[in-house]
Biopython code that builds the backbone (N, CA, C, O; Angstrom):
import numpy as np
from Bio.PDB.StructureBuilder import StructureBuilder

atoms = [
    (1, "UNK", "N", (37.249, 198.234, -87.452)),
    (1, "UNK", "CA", (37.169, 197.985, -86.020)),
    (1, "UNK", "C", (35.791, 198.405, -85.520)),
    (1, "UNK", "O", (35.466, 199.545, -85.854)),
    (2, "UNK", "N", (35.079, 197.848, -84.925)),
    (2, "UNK", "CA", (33.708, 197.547, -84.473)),
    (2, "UNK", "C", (33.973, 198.332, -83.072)),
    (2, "UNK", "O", (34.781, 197.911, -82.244)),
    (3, "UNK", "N", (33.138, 199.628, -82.879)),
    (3, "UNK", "CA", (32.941, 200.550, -81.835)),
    (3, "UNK", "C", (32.014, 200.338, -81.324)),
    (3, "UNK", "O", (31.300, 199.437, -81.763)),
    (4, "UNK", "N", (31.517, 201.292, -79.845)),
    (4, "UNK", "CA", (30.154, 201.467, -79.875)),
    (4, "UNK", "C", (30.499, 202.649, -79.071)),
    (4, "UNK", "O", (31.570, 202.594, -78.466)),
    (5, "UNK", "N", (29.824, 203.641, -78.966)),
    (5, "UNK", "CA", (29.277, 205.169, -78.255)),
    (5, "UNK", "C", (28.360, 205.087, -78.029)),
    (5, "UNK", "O", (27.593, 204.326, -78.620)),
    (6, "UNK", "N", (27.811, 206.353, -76.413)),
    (6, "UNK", "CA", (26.433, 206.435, -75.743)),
    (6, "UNK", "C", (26.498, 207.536, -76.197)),
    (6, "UNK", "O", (27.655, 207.902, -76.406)),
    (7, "UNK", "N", (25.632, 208.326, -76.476)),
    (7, "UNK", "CA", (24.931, 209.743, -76.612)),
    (7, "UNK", "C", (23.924, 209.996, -76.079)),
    (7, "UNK", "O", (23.020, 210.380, -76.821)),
    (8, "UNK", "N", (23.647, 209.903, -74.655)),
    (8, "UNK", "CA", (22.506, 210.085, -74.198)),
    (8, "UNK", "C", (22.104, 208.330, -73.665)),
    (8, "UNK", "O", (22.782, 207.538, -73.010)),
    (9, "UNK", "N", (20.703, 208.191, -74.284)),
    (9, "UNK", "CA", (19.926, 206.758, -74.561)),
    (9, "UNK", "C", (20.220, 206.658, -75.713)),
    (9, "UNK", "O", (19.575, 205.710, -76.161)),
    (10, "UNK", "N", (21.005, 207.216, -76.682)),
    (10, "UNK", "CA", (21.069, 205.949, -77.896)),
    (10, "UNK", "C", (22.560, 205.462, -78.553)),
    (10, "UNK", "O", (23.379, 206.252, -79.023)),
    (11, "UNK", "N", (22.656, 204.639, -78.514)),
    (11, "UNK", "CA", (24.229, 204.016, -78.715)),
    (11, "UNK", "C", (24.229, 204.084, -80.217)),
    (11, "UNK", "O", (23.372, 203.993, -81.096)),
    (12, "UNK", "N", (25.543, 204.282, -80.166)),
    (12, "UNK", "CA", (25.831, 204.035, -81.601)),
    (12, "UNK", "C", (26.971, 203.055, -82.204)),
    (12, "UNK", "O", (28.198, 203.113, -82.123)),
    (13, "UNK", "N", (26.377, 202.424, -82.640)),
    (13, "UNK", "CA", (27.619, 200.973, -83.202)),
    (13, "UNK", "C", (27.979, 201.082, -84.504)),
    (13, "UNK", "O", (27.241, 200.933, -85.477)),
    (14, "UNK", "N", (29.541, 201.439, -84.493)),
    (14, "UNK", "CA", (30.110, 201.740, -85.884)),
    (14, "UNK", "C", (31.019, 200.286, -86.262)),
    (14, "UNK", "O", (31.923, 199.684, -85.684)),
    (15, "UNK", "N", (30.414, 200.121, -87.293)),
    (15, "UNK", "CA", (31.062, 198.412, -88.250)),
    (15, "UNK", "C", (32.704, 198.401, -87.953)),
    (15, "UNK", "O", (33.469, 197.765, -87.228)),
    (16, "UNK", "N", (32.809, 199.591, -89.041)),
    (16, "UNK", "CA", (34.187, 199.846, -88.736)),
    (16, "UNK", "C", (34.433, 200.536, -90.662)),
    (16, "UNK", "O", (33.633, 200.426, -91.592)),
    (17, "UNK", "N", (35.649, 201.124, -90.662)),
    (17, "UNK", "CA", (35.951, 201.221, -91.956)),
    (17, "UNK", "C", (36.939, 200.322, -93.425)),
    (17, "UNK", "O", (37.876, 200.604, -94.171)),
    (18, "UNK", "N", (35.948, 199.077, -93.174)),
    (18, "UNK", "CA", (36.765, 198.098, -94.133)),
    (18, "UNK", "C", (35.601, 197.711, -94.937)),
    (18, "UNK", "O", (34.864, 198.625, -95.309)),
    (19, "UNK", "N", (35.309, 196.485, -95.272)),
    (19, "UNK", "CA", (34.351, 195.925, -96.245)),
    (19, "UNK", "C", (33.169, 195.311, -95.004)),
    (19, "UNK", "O", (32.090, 194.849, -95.374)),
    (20, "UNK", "N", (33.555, 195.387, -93.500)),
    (20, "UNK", "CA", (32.595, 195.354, -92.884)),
    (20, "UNK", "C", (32.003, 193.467, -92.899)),
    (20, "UNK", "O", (30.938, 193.174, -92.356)),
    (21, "UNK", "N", (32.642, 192.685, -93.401)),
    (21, "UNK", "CA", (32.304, 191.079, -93.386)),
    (21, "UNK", "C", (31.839, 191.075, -92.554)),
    (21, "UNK", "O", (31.800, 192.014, -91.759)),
    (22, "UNK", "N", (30.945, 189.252, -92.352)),
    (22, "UNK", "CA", (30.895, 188.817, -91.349)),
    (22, "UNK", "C", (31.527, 187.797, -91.025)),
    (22, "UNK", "O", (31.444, 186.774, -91.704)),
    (23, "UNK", "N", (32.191, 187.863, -90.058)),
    (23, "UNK", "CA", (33.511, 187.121, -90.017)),
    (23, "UNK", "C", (33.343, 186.783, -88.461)),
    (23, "UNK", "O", (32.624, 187.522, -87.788)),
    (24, "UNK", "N", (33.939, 185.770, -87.911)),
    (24, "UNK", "CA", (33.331, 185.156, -86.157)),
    (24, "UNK", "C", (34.101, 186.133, -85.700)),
    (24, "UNK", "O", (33.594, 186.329, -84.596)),
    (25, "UNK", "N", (35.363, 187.204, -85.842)),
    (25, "UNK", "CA", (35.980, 188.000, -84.929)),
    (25, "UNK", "C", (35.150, 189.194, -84.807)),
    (25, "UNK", "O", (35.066, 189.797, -83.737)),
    (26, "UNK", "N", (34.470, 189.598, -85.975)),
    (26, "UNK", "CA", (33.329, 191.179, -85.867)),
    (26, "UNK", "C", (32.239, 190.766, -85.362)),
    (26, "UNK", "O", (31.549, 191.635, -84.828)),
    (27, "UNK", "N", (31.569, 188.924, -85.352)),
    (27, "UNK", "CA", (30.628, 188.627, -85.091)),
    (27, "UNK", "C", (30.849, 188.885, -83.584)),
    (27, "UNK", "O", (30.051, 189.669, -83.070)),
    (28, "UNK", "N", (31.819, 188.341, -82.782)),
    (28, "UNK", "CA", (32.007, 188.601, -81.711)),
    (28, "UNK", "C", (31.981, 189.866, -80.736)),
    (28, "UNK", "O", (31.408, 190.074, -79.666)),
    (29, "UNK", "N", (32.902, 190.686, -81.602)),
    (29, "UNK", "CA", (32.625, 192.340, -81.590)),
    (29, "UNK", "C", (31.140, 192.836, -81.208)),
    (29, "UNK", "O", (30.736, 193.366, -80.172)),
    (30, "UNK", "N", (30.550, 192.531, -82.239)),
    (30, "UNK", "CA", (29.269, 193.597, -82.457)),
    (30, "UNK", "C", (28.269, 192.881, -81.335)),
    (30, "UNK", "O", (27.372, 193.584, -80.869)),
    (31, "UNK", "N", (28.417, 191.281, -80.815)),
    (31, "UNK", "CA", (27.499, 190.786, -79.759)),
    (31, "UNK", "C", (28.032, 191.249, -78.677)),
    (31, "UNK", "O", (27.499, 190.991, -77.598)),
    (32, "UNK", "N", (29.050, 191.931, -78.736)),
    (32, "UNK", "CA", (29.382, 191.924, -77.020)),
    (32, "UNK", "C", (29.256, 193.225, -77.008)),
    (32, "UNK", "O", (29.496, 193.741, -75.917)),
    (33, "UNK", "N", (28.912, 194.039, -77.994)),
    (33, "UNK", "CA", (28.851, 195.583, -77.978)),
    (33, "UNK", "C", (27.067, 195.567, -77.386)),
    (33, "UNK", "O", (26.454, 196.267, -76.580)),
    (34, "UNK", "N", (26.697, 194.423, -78.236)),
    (34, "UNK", "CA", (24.863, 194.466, -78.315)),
    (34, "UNK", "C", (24.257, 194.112, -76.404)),
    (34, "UNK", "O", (23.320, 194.470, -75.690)),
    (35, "UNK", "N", (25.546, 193.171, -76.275)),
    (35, "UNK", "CA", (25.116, 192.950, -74.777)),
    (35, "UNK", "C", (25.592, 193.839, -73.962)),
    (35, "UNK", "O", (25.362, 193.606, -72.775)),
    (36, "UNK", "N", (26.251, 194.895, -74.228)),
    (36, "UNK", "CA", (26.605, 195.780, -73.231)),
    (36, "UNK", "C", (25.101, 196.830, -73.270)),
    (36, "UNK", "O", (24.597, 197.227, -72.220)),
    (37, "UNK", "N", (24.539, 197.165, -74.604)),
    (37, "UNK", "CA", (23.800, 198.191, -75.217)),
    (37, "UNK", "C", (22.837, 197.086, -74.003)),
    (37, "UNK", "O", (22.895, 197.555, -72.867)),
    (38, "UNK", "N", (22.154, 195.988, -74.079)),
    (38, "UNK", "CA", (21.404, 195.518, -73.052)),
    (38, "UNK", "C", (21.502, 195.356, -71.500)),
    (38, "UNK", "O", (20.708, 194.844, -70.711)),
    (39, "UNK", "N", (22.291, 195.739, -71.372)),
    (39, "UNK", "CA", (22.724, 195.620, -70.094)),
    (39, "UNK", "C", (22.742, 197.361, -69.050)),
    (39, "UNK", "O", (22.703, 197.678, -67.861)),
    (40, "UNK", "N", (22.833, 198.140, -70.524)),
    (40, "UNK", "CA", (22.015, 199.467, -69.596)),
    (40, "UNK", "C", (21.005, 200.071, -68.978)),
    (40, "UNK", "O", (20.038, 200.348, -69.688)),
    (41, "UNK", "N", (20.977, 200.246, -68.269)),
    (41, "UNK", "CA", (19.730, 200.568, -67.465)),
    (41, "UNK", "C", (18.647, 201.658, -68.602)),
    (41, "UNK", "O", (19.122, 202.381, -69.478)),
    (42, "UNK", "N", (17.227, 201.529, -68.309)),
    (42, "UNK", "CA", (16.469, 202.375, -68.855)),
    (42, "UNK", "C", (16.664, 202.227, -70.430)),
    (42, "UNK", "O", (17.578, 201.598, -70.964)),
    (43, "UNK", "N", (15.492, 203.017, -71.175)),
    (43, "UNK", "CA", (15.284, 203.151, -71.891)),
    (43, "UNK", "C", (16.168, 203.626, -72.955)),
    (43, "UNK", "O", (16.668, 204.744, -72.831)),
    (44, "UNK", "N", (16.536, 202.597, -74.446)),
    (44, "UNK", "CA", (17.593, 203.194, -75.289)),
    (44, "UNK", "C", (17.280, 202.429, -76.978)),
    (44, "UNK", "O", (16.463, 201.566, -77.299)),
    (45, "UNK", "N", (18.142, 203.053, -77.672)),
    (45, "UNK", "CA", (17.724, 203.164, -78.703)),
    (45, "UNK", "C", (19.336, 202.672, -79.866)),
    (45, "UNK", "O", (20.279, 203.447, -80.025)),
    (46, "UNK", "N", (19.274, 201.630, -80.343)),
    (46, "UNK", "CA", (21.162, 201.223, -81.197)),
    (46, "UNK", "C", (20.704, 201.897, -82.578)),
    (46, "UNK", "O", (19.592, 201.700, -83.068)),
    (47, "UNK", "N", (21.439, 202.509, -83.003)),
    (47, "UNK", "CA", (22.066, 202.846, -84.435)),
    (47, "UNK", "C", (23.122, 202.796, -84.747)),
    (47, "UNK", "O", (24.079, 203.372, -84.230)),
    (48, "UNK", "N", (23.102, 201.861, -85.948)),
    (48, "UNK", "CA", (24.288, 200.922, -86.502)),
    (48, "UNK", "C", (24.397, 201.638, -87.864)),
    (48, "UNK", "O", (23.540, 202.047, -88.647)),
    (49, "UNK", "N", (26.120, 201.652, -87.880)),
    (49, "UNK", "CA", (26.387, 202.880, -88.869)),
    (49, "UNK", "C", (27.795, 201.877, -89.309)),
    (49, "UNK", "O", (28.074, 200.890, -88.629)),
    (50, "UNK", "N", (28.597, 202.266, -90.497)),
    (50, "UNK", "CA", (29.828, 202.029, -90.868)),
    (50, "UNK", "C", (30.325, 203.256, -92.127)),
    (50, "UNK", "O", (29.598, 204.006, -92.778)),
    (51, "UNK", "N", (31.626, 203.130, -92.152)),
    (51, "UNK", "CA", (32.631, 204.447, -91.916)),
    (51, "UNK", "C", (33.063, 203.984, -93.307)),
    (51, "UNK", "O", (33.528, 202.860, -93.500)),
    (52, "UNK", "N", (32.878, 204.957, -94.333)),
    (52, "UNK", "CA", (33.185, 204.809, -96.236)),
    (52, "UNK", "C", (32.195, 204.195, -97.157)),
    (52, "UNK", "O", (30.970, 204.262, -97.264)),
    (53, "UNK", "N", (32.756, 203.828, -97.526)),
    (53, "UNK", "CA", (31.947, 202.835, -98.851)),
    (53, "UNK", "C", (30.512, 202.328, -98.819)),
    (53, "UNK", "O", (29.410, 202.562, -99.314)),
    (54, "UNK", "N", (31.481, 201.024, -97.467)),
    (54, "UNK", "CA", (30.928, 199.949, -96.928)),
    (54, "UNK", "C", (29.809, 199.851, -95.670)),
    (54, "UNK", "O", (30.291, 199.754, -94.541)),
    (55, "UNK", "N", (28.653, 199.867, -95.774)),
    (55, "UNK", "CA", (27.743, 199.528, -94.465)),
    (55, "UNK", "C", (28.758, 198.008, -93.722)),
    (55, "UNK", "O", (29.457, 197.772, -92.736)),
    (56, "UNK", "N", (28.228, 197.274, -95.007)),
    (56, "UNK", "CA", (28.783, 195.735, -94.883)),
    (56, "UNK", "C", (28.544, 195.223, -96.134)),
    (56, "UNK", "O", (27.656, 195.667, -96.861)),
    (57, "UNK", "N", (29.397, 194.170, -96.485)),
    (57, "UNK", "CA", (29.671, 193.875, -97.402)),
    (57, "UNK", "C", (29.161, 191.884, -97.212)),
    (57, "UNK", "O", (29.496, 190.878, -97.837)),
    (58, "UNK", "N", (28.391, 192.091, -96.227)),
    (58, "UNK", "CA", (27.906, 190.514, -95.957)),
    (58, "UNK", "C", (29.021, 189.208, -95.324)),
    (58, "UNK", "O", (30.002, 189.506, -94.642)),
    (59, "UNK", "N", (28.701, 187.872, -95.655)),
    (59, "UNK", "CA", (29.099, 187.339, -95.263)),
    (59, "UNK", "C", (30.618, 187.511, -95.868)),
    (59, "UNK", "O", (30.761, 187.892, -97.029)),
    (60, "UNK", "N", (31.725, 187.217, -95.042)),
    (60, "UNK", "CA", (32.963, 187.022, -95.173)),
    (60, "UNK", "C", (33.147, 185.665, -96.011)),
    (60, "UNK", "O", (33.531, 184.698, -95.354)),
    (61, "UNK", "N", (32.949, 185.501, -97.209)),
    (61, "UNK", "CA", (33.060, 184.667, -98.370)),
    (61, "UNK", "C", (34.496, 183.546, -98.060)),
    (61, "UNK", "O", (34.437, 182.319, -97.978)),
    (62, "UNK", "N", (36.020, 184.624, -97.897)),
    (62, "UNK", "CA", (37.359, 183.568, -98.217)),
    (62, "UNK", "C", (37.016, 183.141, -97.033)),
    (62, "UNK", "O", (36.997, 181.911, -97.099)),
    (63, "UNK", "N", (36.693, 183.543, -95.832)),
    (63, "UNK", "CA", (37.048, 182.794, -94.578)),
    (63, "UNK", "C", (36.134, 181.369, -94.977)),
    (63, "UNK", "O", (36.637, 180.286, -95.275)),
    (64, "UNK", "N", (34.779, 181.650, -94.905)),
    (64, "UNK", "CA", (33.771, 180.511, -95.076)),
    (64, "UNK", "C", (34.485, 179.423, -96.042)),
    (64, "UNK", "O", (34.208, 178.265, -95.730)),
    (65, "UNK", "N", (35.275, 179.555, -97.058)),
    (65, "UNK", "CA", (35.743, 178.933, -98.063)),
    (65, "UNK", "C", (37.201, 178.541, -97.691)),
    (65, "UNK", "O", (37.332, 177.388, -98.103)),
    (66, "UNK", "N", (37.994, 178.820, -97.291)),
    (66, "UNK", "CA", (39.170, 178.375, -95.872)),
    (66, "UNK", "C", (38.410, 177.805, -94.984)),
    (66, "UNK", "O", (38.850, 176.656, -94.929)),
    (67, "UNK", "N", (37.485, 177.898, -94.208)),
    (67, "UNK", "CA", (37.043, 177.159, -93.476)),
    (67, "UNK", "C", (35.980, 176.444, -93.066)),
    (67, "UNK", "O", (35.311, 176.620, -92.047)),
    (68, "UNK", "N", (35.831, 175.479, -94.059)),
    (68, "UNK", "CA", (34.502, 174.893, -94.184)),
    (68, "UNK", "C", (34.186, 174.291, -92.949)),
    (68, "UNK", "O", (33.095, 174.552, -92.444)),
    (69, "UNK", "N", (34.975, 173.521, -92.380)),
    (69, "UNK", "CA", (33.785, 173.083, -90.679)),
    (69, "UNK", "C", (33.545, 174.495, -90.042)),
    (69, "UNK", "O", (33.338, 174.441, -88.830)),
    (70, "UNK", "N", (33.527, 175.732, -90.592)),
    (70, "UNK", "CA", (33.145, 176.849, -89.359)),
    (70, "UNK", "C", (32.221, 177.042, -90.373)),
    (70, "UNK", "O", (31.035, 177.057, -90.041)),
    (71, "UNK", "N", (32.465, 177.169, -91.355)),
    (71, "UNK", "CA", (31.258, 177.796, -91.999)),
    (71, "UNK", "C", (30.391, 178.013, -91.390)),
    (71, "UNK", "O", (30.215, 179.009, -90.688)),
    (72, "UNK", "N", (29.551, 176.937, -91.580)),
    (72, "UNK", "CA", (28.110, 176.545, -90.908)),
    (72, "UNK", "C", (27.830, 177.567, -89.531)),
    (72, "UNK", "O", (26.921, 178.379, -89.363)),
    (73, "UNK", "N", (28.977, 177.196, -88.618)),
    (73, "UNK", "CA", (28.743, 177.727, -87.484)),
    (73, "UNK", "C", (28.311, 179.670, -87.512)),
    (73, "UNK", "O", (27.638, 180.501, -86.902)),
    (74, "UNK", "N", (29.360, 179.528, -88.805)),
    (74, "UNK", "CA", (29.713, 181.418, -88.973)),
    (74, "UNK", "C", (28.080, 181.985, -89.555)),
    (74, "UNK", "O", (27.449, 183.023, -89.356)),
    (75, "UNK", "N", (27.840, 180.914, -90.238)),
    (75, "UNK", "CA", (26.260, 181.716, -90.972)),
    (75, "UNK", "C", (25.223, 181.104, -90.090)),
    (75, "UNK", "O", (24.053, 181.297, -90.421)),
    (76, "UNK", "N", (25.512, 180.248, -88.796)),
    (76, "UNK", "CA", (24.348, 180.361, -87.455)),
    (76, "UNK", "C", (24.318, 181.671, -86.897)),
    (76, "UNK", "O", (23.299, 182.312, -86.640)),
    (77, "UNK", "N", (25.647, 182.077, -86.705)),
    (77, "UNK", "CA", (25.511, 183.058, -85.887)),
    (77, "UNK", "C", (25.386, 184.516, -86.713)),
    (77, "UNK", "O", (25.187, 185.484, -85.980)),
    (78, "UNK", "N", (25.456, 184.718, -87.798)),
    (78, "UNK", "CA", (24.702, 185.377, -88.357)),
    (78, "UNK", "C", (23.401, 185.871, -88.674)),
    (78, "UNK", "O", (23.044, 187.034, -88.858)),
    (79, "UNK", "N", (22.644, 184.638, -88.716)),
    (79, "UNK", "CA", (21.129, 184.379, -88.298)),
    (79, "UNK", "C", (20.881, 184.973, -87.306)),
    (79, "UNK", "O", (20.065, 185.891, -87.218)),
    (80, "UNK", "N", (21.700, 184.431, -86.241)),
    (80, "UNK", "CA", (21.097, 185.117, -84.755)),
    (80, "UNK", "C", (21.233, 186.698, -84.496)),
    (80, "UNK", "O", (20.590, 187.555, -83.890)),
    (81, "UNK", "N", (22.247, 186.648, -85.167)),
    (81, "UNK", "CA", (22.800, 188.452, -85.307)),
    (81, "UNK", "C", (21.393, 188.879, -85.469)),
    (81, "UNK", "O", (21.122, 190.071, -85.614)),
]
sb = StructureBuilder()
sb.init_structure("model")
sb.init_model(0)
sb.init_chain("A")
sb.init_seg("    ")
for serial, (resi, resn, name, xyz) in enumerate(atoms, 1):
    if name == "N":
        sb.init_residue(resn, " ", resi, " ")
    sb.init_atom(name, np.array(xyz, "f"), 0.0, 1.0, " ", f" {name:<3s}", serial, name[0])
structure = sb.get_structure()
């Protein structure tokens, strides 16, 4: 599960504690965490962290392969990430 915490000016965005994919539901997660982190006033600073093993474990492989018309879309928005 994809968090985020203020400590001051610097946020902190935790992946979560799984294999960390990229998958359009965490992709979603972590942009709306990123637009909140932009949307604060003044000066700040993101550190992006994840919980065990896993930082991330990259693209979410079965989904892309279940779902080939998203694919594409899923590794645009990865890019943009």
């Amino acid at each position: 599960m994809t968090a985020l915490h203020q400590r001051d000016s610097v946020f902190v965005l935790t992946l979560g504690d799984d294999e960390n994919r990229f998958h359009p539901d965490r992709l979603t997660a972590i942009n709306a965490a990123l637009d909140e982190v932009e949307a604060a006033p003044g000066p700040k600073a993101v550190v992006t962290t994840g919980i065990g093993k896993f930082y991330s474990n990259g693209l979410d492989l079965d989904f892309m392969a279940a779902n080939p018309d998203a694919a594409e879309a899923n590794l645009h928005e990865v890019h943009a990430l």
